[in-house]
C-alpha positions in Angstrom: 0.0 0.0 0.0 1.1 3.7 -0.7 -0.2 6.7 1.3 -3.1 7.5 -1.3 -4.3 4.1 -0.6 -4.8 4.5 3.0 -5.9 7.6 2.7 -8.2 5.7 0.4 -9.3 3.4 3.1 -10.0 5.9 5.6 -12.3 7.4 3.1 -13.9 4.4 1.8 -14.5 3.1 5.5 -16.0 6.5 6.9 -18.2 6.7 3.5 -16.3 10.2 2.1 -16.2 10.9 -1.5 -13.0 13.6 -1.1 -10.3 14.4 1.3 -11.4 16.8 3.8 -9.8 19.8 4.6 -8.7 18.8 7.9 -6.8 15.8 6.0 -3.6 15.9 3.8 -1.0 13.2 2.4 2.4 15.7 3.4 5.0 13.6 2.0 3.9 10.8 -0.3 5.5 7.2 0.4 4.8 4.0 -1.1 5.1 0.2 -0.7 4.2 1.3 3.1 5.3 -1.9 5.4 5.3 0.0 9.1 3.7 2.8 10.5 3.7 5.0 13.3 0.0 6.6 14.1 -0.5 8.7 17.2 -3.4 11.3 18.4 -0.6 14.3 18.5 2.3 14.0 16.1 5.4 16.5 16.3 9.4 17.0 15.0 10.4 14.7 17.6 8.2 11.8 16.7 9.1 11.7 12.7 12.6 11.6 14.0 12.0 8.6 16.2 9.9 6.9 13.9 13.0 7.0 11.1 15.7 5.9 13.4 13.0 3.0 14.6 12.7 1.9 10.9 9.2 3.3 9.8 8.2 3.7 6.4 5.2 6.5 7.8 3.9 8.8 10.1 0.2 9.3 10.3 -0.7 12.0 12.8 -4.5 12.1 13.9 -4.3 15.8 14.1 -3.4 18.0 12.0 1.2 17.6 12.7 2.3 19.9 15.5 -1.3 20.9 16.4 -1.4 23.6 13.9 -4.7 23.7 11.9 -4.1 24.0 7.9 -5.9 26.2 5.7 -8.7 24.6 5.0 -9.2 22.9 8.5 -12.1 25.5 8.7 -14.1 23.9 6.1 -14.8 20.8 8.1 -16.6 22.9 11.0 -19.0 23.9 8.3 -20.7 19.6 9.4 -22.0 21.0 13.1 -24.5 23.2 10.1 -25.5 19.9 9.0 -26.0 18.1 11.7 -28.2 21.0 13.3 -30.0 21.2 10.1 -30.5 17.4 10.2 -31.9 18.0 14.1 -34.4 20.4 13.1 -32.5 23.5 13.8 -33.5 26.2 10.8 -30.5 26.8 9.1 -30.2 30.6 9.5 -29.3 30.0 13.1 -27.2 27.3 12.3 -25.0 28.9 10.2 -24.8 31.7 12.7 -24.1 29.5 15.9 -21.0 28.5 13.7 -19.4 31.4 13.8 -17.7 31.8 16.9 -16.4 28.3 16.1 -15.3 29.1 12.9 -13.2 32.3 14.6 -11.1 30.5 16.7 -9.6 28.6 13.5 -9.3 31.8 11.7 -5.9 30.6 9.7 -2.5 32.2 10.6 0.2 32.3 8.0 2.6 32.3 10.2 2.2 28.8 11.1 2.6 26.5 8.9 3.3 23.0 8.2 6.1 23.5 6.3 9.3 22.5 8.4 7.7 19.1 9.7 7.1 18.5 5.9 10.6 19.4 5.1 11.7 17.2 7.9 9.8 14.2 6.4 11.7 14.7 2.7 15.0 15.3 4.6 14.9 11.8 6.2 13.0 10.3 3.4 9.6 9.4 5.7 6.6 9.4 4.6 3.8 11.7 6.4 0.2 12.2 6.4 -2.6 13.3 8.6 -6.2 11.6 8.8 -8.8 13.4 11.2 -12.1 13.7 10.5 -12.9 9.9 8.8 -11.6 8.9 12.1 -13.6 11.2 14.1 -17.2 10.2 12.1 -16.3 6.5 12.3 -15.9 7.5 16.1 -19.3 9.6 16.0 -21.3 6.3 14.0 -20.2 4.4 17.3 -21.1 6.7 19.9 -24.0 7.6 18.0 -25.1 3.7 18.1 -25.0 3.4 21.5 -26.9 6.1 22.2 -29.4 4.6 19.9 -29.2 1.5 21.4 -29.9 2.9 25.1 -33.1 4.5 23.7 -35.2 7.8 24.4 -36.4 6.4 27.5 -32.7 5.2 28.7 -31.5 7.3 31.2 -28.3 9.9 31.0 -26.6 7.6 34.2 -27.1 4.6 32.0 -25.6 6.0 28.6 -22.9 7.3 30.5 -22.3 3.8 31.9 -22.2 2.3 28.7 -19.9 5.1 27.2 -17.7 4.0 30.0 -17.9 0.4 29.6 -16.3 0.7 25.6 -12.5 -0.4 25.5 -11.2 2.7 24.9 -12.8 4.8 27.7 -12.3 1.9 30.6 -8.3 2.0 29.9 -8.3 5.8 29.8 -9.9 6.1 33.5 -11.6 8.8 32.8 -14.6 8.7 33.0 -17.6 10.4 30.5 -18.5 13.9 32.0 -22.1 15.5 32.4 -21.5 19.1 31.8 -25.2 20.4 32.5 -28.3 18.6 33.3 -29.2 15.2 35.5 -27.7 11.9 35.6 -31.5 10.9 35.8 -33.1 12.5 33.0 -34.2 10.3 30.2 -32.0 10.9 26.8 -35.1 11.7 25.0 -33.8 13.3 21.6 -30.2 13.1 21.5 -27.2 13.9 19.0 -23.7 12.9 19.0 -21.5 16.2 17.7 -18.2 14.8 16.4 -16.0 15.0 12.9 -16.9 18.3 12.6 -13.1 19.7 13.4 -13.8 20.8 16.9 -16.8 21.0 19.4 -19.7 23.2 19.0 -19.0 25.3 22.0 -21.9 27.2 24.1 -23.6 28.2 20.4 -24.2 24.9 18.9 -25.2 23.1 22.2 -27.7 25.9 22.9 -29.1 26.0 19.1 -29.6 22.3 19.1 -31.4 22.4 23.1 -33.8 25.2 21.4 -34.8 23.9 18.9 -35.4 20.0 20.4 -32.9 17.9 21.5 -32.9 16.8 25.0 -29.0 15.5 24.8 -26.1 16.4 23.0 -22.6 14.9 23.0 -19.6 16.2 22.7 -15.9 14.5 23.0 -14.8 17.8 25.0 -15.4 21.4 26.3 -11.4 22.5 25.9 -10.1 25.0 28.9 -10.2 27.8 26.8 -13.7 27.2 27.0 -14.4 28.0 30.6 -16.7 30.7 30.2 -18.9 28.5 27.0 -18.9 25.8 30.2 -20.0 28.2 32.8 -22.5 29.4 30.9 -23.9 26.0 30.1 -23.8 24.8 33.3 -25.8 27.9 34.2 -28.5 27.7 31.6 -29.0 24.3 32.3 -31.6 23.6 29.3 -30.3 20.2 28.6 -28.0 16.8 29.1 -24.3 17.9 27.4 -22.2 15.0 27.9 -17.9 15.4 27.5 -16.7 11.8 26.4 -13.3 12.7 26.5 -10.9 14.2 23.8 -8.2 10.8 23.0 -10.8 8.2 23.9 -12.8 9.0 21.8 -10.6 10.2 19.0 -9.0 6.4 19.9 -12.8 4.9 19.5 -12.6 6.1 15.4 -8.8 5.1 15.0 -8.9 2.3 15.9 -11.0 0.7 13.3 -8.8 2.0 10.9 -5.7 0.4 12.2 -6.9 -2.8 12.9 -8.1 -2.9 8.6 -4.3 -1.5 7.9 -2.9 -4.6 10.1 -5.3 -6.8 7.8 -3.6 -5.7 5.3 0.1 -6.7 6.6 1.1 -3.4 8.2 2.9 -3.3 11.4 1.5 -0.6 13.2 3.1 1.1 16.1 0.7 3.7 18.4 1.6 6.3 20.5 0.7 10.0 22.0 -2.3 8.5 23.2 -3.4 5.5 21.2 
């Protein structure tokens, strides 16, 4: 396999036609034997993967946590997924916008010297986000489903907890705003849409009818969209936590490359 092929994969397995902007092949490779893949990929890791023998480098994130210039397009899914949940689509687009602002590219940071990097020791690089995130979002989204509108928020967060990847994090799921036992009625899973919604997208989607929303996280920068939530109370949010459940949609894919007769080698998080 060369990069475009398991770029390919991810694609095919998360049912997208196109690369998203959050996405990119950095330095092409081919005949692709082992792998490094981690959540958070920097300088330091392309380095060790080389002198370990790796062919490739796929970082979850965009590398070195820097957002590329099209990263904002992929926020533009929390519009469809309001839409979808009966919010009108005027205040969708408009709840997006303070998301959309804290991504607001800077040209100052780029990706260019962990791409120059790559070429210099002759690694291969890519990034794959969101096709991880929705085939993370399908499975949290299923076992919502699964628990029902008449399940309670105690008993979803129990069974959020009881998946792989959240029992070896020891973390457990977090209820932001509303009662452990309230029913889920109407509920949404917001994930593979770049980031979290924030204060505006929870609040639209509470307006407007849903009784639950998940998110994977409420960053710290987001203290005051927390507070406020918490405050307003006007619904279940549930946090599932940012690398388990970046981990939940990863790990598919990894366990289809290893199918295929790659070695793959996780780390920062996986």
């Amino acid at each position: 396999m060369n990069t475009t092929d398991i770029m390919d994969l991810a694609l095919k397995m998360s049912g997208f036609d196109k690369v998203p902007g959050d996405s990119e092949i950095f330095n092409h490779g081919e005949n692709i034997r082992r792998i490094l893949f981690g959540i958070d990929i920097g300088d330091d890791d392309v380095i060790r993967a080389k002198d370990s023998g790796m062919d490739l480098v796929i970082s979850h994130h965009p590398p070195n946590n820097i957002p590329g210039k099209r990263f904002v397009e992929v926020i533009d899914r929390h519009v469809e997924f309001m839409v979808k949940a009966g919010v009108p689509i005027d205040v969708a687009r408009e709840a997006v916008i303070p998301v959309k602002e804290r991504f607001k590219f800077n040209p100052l940071r780029t990706h260019d010297d962990i791409i120059a990097l790559s070429r210099r020791l002759n690694i291969a690089l890519m990034n794959i986000h969101q096709p991880c995130d929705e085939m993370g979002r399908r499975i949290l989204q299923c076992v919502m489903d699964k628990a029902g509108k008449v399940g309670t928020i105690r008993e979803l967060i129990s069974s959020y907890n009881a998946l792989d990847e959240f029992s070896r994090a020891g973390r457990p799921v977090e209820l932001i705003c509303g009662s452990p036992d309230a029913v889920i009625g109407n509920g949404i899973v917001i994930h593979g849409a770049g980031t979290n919604g924030g204060h505006t997208v929870a609040d639209a989607l509470f307006t407007y009818g849903m009784n639950t929303v998940v998110y994977i996280h409420v960053l710290p920068h987001q203290n005051a969209d927390r507070q406020r939530l918490m405050k307003e109370n006007k619904g279940n949010l549930l946090a599932t936590g940012h690398f388990p459940s970046d981990a939940l949609g990863i790990n598919p894919l990894i366990k289809e490359l290893e199918l295929r007769g790659m070695e793959v080698v996780m780390c920062n998080g996986l």
